[in-house]
PDB file of N, CA, C and O in Angstrom:
ATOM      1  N   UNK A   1       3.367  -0.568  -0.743  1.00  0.00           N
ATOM      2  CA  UNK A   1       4.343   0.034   0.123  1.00  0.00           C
ATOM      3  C   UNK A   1       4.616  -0.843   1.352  1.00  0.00           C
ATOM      4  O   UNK A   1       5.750  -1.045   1.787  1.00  0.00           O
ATOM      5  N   UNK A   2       3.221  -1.467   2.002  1.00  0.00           N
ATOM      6  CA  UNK A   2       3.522  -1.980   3.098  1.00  0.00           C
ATOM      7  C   UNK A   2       5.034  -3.419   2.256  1.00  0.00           C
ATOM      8  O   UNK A   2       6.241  -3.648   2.333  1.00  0.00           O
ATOM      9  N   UNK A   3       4.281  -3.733   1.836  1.00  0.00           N
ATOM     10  CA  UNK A   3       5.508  -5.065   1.270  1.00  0.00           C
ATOM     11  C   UNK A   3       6.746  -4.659   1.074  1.00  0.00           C
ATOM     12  O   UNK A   3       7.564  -5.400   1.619  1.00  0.00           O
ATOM     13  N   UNK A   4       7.260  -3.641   0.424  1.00  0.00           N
ATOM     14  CA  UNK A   4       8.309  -3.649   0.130  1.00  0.00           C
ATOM     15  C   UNK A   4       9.240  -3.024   1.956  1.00  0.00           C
ATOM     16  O   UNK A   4      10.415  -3.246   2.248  1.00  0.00           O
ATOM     17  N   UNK A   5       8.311  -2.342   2.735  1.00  0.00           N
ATOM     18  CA  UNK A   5       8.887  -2.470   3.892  1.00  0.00           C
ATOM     19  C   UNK A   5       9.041  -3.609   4.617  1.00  0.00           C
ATOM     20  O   UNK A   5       9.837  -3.520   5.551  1.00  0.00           O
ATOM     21  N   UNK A   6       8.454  -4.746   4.435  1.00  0.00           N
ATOM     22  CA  UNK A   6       8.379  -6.023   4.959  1.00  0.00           C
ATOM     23  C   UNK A   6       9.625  -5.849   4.748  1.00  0.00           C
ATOM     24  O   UNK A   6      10.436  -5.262   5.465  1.00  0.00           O
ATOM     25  N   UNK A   7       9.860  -6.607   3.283  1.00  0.00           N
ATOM     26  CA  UNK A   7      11.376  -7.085   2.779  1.00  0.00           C
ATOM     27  C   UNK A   7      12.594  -6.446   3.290  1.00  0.00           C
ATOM     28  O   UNK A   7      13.519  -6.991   3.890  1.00  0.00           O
ATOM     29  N   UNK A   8      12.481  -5.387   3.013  1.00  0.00           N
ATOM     30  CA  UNK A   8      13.657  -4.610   3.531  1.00  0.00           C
ATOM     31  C   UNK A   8      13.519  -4.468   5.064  1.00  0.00           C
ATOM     32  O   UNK A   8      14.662  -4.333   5.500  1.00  0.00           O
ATOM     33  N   UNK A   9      12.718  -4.441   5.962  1.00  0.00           N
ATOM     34  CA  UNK A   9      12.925  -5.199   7.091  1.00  0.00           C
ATOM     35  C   UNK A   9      13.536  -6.379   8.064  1.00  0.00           C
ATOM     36  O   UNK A   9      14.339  -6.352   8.996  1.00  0.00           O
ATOM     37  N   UNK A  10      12.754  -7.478   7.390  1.00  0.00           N
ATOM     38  CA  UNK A  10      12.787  -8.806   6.976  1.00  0.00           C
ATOM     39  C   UNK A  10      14.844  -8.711   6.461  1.00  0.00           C
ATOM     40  O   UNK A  10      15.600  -9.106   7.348  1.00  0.00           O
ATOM     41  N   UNK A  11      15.259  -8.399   5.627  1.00  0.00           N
ATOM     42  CA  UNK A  11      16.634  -8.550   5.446  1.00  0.00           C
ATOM     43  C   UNK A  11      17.515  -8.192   6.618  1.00  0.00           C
ATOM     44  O   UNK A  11      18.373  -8.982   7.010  1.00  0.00           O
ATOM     45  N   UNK A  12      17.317  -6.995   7.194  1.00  0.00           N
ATOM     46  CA  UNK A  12      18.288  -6.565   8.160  1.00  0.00           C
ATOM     47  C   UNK A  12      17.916  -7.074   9.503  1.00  0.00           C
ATOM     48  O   UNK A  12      18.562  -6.537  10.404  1.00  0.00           O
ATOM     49  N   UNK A  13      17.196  -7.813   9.821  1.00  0.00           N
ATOM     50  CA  UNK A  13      16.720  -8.098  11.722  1.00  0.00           C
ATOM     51  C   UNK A  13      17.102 -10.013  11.663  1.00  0.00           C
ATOM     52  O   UNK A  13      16.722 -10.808  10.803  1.00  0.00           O
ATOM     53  N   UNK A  14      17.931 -10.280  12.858  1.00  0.00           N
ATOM     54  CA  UNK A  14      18.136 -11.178  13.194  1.00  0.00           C
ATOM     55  C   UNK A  14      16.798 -12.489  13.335  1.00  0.00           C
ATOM     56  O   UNK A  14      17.062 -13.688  13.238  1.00  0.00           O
ATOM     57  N   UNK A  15      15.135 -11.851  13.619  1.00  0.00           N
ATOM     58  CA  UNK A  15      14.395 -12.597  13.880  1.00  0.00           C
ATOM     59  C   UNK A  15      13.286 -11.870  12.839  1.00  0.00           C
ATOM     60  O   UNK A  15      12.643 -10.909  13.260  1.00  0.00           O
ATOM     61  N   UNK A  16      13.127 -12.260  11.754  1.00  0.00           N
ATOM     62  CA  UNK A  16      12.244 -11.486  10.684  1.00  0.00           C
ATOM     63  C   UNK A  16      11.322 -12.288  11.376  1.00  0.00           C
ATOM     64  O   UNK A  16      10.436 -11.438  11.460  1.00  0.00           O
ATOM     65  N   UNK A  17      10.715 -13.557  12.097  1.00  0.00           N
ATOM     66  CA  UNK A  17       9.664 -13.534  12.366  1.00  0.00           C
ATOM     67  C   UNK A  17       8.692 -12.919  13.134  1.00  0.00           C
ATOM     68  O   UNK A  17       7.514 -13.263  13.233  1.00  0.00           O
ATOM     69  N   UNK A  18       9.354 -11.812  13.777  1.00  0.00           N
ATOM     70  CA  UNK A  18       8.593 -11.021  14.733  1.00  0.00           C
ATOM     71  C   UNK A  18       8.233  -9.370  13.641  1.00  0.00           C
ATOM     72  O   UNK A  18       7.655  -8.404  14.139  1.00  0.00           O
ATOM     73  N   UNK A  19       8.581  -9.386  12.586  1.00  0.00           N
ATOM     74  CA  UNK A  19       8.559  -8.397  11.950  1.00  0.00           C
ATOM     75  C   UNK A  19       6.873  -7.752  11.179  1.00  0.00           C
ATOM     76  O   UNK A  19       6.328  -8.457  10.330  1.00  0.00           O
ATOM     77  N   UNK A  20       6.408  -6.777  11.490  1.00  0.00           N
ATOM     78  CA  UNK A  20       5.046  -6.495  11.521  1.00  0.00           C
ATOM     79  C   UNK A  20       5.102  -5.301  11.028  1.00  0.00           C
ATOM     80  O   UNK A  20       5.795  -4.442  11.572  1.00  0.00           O
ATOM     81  N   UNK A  21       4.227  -4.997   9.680  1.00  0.00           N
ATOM     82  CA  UNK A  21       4.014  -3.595   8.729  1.00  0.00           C
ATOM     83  C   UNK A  21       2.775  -3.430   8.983  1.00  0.00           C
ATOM     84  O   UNK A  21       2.089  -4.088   8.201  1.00  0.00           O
ATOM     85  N   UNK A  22       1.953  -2.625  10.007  1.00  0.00           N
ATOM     86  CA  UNK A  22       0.736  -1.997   9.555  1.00  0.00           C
ATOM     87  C   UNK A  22       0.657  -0.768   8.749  1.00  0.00           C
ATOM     88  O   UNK A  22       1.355   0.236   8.891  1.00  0.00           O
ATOM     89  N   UNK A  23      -0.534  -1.022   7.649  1.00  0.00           N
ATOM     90  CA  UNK A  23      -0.234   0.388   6.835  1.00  0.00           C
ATOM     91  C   UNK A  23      -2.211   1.120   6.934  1.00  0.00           C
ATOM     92  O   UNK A  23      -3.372   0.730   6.811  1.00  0.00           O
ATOM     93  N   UNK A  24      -1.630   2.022   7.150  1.00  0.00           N
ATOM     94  CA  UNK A  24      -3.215   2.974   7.217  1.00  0.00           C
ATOM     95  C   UNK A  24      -3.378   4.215   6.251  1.00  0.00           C
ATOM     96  O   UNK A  24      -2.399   4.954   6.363  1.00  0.00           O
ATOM     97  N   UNK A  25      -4.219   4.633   5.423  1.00  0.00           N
ATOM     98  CA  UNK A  25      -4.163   5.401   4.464  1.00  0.00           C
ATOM     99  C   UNK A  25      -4.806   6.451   4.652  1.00  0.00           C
ATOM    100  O   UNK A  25      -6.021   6.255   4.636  1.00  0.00           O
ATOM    101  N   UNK A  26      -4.338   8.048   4.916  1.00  0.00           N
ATOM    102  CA  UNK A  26      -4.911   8.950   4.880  1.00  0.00           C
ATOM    103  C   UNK A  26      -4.712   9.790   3.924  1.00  0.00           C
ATOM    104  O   UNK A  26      -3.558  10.200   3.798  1.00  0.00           O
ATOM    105  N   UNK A  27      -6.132  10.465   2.648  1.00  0.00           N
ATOM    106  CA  UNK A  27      -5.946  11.270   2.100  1.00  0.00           C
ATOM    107  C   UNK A  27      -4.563  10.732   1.142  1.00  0.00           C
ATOM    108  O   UNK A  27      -4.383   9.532   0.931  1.00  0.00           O
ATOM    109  N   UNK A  28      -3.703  11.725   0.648  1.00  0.00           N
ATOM    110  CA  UNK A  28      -2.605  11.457  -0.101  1.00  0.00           C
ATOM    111  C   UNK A  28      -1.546  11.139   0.785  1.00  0.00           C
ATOM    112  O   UNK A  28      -0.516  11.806   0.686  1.00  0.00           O
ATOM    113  N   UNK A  29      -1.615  10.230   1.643  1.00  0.00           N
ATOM    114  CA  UNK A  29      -0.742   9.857   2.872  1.00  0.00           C
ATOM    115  C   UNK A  29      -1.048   8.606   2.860  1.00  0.00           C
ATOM    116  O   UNK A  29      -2.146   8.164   2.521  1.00  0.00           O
ATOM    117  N   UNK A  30       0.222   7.737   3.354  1.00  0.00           N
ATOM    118  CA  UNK A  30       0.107   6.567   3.441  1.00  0.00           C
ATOM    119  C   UNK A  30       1.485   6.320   5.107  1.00  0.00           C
ATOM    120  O   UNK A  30       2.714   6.337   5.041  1.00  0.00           O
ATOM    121  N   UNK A  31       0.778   6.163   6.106  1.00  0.00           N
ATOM    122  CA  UNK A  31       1.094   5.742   7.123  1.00  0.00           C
ATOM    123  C   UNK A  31       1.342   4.089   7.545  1.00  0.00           C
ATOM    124  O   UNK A  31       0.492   3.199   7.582  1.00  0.00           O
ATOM    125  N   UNK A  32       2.915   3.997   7.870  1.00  0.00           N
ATOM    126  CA  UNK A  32       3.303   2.648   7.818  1.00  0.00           C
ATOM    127  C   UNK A  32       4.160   2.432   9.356  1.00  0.00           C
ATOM    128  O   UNK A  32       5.122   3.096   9.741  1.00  0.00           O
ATOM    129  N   UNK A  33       3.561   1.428   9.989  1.00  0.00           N
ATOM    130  CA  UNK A  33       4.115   0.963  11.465  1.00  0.00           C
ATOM    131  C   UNK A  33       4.271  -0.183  11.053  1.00  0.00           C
ATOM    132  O   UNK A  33       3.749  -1.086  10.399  1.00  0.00           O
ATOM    133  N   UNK A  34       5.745   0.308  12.014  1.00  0.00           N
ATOM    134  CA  UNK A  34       6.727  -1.115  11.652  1.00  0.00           C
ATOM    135  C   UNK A  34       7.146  -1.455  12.964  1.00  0.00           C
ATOM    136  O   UNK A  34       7.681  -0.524  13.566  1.00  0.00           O
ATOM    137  N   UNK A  35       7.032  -2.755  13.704  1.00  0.00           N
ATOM    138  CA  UNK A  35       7.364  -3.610  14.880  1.00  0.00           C
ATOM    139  C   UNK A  35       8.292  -4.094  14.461  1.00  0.00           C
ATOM    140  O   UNK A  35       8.344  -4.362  13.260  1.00  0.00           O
ATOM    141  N   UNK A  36       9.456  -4.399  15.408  1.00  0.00           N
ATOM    142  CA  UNK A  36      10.317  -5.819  15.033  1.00  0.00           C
ATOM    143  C   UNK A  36      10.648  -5.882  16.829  1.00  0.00           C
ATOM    144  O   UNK A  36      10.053  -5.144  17.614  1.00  0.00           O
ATOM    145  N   UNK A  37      11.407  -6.619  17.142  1.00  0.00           N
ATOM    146  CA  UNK A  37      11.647  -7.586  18.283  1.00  0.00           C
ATOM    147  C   UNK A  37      12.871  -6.282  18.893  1.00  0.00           C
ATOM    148  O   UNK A  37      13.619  -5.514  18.288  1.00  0.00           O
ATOM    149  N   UNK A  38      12.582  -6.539  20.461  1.00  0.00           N
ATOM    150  CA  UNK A  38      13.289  -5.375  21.186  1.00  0.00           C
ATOM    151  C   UNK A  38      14.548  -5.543  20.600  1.00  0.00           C
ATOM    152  O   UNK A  38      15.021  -4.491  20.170  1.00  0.00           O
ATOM    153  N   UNK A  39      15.345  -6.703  20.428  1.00  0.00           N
ATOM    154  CA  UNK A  39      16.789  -6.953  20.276  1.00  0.00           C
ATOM    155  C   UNK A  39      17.165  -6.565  19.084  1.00  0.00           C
ATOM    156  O   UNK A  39      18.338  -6.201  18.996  1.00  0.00           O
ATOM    157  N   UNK A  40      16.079  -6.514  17.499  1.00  0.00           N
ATOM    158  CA  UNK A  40      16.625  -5.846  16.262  1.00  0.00           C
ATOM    159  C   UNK A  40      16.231  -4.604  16.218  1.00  0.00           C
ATOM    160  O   UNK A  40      16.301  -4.167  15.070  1.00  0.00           O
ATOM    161  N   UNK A  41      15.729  -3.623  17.211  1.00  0.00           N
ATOM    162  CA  UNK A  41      15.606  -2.677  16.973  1.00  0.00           C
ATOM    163  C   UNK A  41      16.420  -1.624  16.284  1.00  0.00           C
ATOM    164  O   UNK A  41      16.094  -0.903  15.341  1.00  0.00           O
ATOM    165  N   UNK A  42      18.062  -1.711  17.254  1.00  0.00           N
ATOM    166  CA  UNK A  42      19.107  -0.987  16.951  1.00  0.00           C
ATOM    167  C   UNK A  42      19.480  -1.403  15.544  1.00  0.00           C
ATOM    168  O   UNK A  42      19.831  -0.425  14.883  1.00  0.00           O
ATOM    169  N   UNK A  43      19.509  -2.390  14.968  1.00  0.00           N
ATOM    170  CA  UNK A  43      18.960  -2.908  13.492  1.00  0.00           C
ATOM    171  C   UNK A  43      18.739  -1.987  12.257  1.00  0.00           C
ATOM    172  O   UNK A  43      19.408  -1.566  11.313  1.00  0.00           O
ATOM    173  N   UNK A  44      17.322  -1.872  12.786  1.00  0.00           N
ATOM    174  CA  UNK A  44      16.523  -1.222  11.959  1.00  0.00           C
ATOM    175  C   UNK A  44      16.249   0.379  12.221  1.00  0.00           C
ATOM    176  O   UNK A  44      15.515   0.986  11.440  1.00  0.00           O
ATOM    177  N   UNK A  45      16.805   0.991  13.245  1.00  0.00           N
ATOM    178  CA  UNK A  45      17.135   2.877  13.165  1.00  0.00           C
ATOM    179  C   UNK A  45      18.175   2.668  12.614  1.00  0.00           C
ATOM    180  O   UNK A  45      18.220   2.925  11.411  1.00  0.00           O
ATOM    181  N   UNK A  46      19.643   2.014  13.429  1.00  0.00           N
ATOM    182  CA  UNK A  46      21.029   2.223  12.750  1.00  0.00           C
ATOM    183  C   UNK A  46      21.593   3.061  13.347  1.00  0.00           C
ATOM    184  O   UNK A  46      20.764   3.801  13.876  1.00  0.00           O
ATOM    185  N   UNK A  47      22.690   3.380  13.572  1.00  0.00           N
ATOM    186  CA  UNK A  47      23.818   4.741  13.902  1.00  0.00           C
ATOM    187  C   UNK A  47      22.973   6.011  13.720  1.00  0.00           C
ATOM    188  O   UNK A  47      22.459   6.140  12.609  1.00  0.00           O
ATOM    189  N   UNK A  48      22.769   6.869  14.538  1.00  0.00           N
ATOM    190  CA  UNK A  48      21.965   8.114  14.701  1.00  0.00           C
ATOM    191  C   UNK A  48      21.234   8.176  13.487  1.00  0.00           C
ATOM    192  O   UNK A  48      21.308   8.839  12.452  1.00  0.00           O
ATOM    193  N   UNK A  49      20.233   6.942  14.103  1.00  0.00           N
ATOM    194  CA  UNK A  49      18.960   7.194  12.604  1.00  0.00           C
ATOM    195  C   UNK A  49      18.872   6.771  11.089  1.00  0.00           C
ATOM    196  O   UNK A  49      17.844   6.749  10.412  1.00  0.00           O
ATOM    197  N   UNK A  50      20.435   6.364  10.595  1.00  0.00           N
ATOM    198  CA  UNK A  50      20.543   6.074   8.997  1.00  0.00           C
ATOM    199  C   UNK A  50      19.953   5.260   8.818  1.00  0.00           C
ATOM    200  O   UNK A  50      18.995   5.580   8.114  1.00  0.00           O
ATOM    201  N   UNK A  51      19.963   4.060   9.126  1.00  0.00           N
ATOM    202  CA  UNK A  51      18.865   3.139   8.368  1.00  0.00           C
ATOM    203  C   UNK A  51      17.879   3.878   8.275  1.00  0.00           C
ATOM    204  O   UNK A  51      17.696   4.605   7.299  1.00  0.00           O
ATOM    205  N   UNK A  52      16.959   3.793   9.448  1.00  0.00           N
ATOM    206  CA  UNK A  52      15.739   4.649   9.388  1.00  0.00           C
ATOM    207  C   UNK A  52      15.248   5.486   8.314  1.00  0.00           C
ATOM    208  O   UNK A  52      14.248   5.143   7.684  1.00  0.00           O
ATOM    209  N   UNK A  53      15.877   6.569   8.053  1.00  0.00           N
ATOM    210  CA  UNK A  53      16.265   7.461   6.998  1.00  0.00           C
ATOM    211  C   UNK A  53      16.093   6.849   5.875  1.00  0.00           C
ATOM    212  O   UNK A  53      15.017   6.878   5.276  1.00  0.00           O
ATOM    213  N   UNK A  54      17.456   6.027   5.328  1.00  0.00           N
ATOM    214  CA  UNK A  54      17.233   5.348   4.041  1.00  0.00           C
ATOM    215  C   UNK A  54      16.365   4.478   3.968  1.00  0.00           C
ATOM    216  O   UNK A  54      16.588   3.877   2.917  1.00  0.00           O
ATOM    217  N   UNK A  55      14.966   3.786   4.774  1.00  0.00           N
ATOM    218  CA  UNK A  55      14.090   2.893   4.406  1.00  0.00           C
ATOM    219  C   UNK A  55      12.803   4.032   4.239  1.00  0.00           C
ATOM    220  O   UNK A  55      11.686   3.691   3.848  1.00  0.00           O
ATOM    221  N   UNK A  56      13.200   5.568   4.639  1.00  0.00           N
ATOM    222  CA  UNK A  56      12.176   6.371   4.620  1.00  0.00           C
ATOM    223  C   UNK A  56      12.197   6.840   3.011  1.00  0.00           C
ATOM    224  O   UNK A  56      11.296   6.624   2.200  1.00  0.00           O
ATOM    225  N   UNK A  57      13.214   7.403   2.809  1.00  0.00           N
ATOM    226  CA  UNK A  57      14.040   7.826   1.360  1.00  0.00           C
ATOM    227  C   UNK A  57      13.251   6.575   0.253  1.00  0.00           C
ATOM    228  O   UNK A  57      12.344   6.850  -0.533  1.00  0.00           O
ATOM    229  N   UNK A  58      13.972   4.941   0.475  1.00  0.00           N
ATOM    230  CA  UNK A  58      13.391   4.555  -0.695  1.00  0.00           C
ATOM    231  C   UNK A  58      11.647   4.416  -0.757  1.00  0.00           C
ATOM    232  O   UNK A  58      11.073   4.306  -1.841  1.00  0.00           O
ATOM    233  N   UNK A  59      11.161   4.430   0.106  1.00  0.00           N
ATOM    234  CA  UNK A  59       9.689   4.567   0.446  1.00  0.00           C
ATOM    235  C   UNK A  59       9.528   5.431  -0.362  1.00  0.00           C
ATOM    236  O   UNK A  59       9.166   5.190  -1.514  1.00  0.00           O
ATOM    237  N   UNK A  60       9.835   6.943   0.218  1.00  0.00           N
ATOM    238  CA  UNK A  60       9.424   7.872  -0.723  1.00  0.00           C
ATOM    239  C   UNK A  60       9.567   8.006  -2.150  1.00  0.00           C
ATOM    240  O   UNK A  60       8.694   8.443  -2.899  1.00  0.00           O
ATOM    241  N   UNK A  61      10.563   7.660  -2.442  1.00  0.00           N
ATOM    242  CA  UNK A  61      10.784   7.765  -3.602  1.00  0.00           C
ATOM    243  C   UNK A  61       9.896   6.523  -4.636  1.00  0.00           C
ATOM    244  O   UNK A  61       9.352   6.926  -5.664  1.00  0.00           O
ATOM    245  N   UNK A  62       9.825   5.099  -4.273  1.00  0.00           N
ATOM    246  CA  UNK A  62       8.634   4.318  -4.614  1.00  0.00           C
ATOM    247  C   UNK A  62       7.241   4.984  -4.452  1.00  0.00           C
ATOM    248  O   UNK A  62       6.395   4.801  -5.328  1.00  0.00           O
ATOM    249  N   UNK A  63       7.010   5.638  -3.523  1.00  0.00           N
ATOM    250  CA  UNK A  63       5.304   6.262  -3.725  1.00  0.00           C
ATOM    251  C   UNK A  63       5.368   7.719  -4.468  1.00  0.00           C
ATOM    252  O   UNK A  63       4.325   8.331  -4.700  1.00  0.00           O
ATOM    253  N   UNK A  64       6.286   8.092  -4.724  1.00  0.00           N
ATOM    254  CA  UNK A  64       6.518   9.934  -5.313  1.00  0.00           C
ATOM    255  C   UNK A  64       5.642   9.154  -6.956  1.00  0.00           C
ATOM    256  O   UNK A  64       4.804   9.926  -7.423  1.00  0.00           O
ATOM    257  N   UNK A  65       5.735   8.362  -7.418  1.00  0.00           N
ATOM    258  CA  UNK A  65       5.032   7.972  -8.772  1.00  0.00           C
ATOM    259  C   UNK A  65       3.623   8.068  -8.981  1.00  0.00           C
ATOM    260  O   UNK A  65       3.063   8.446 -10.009  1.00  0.00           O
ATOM    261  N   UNK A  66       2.905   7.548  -7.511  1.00  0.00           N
ATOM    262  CA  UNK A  66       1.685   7.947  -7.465  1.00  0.00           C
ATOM    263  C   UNK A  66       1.522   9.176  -7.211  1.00  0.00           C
ATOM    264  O   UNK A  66       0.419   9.614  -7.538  1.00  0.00           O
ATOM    265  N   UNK A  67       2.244   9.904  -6.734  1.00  0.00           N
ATOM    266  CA  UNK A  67       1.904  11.483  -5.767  1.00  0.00           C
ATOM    267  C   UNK A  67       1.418  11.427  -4.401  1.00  0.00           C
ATOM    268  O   UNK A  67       0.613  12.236  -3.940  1.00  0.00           O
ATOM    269  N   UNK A  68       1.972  10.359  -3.702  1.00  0.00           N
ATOM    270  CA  UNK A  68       1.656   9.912  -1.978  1.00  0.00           C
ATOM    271  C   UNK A  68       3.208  10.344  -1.754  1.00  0.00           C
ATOM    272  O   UNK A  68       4.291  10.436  -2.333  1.00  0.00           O
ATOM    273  N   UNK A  69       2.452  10.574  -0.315  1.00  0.00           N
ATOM    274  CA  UNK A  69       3.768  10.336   1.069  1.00  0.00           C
ATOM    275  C   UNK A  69       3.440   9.618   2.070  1.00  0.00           C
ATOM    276  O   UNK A  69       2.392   9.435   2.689  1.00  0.00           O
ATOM    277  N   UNK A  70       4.663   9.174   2.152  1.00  0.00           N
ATOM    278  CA  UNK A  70       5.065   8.081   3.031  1.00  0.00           C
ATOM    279  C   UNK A  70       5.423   8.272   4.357  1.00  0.00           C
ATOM    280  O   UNK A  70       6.493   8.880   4.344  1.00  0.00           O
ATOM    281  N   UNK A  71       5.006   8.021   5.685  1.00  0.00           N
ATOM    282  CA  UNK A  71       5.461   8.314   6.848  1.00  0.00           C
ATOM    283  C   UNK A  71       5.611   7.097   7.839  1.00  0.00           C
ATOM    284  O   UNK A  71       4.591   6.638   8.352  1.00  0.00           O
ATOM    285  N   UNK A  72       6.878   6.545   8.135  1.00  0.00           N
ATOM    286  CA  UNK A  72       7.403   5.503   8.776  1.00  0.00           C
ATOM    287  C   UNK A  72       7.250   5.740  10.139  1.00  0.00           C
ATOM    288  O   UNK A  72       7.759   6.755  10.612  1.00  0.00           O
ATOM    289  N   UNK A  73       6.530   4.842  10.961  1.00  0.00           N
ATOM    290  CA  UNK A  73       6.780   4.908  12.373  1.00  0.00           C
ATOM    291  C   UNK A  73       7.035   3.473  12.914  1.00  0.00           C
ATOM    292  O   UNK A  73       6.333   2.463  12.865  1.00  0.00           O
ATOM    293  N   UNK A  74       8.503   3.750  13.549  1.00  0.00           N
ATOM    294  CA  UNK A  74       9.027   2.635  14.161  1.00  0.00           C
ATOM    295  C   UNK A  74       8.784   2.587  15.440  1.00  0.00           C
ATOM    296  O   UNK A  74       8.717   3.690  15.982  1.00  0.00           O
ATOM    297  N   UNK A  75       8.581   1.388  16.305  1.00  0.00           N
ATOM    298  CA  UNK A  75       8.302   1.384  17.302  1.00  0.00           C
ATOM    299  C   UNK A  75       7.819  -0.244  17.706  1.00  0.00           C
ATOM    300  O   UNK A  75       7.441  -0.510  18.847  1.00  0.00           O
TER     301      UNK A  75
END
């Protein structure tokens, strides 16, 4: 999970080198913090939240196979 948030990170931010996935695993939970650089922030939420949303959506839907959830925190 953490990887495939890399990538799809990594595509939309002007400076993918500042781009950082920590992932921590609780129980049937899988908790993922995502950094990127003050200036791609607006980037990576999007117009009241859509990106955000849809990188939460395909997350979920990639871990719904195991029976995990996925919880994105940007910041």
């Amino acid at each position: 999970m953490r990887e495939l948030l890399e990538v799809m990170a990594k595509a939309l931010v002007d400076d993918p080198e500042q781009v950082v996935v920590t992932e921590e695993k609780k129980n049937d939970m899988i908790v993922l913090n995502l950094k990127v650089s003050e200036s791609d922030m607006g980037k990576v939420i999007g117009k009241s939240g859509r990106i955000a949303k849809a990188l939460r959506q395909v997350l979920n839907a990639a871990a719904s196979r195991d029976k995990l959830k996925v919880v994105v925190d940007i910041g």
